[in-house]
N, C-alpha and C positions, 0 to 999 in steps of 0.2 A: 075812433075818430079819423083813422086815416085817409085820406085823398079827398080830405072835407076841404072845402074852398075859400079865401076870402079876398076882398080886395083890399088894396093898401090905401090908406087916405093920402094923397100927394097933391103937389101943386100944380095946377095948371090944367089942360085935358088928358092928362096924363092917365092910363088905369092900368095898374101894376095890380099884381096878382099873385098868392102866398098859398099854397098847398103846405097841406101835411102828409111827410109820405109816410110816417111812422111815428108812431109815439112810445114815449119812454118811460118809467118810472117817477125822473124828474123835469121831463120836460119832453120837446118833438124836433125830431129832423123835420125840415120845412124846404121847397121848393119856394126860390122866390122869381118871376120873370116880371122883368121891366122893359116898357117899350120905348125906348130913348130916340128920340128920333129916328122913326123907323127900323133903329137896330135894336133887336133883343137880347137881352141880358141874361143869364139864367144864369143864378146861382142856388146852390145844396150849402143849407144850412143848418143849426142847432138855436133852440128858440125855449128860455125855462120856463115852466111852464107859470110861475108869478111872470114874467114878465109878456107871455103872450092871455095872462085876465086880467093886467090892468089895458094891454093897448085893444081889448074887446070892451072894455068899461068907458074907454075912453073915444072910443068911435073911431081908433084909428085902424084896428080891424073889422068886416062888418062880412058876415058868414054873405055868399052866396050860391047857388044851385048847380051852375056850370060855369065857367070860366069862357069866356069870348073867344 
């Protein structure tokens, strides 16, 4: 599943964006970049893996193809 894509549900027209860059046993280091007023954010994270099938259950992640 690595370098699979999603975007984050946020407020406003905001579209932040969540890569996986490796997965784990119990979970995934995840890239996450946010576009805050024009400045990007990029942070490397860790994401377990119950908590990134409920925020896919829940639409607040939503798989996509390539990232903008």
């Amino acid at each position: 599943m690595a370098n699979k894509s999603f975007t984050l549900k946020g407020i406003g027209k905001n579209t932040d964006y969540l890569t996986i860059i490796r997965e784990m046993e119990d979970g995934f280091v995840v890239r996450i970049v946010r576009d805050l007023d024009g400045y990007t954010d990029v942070k490397t994270d860790y994401l377990s893996k119950e908590l990134f099938d409920s925020c896919l259950r829940t639409g607040y992640l939503v798989a996509v193809s390539v990232p903008a």
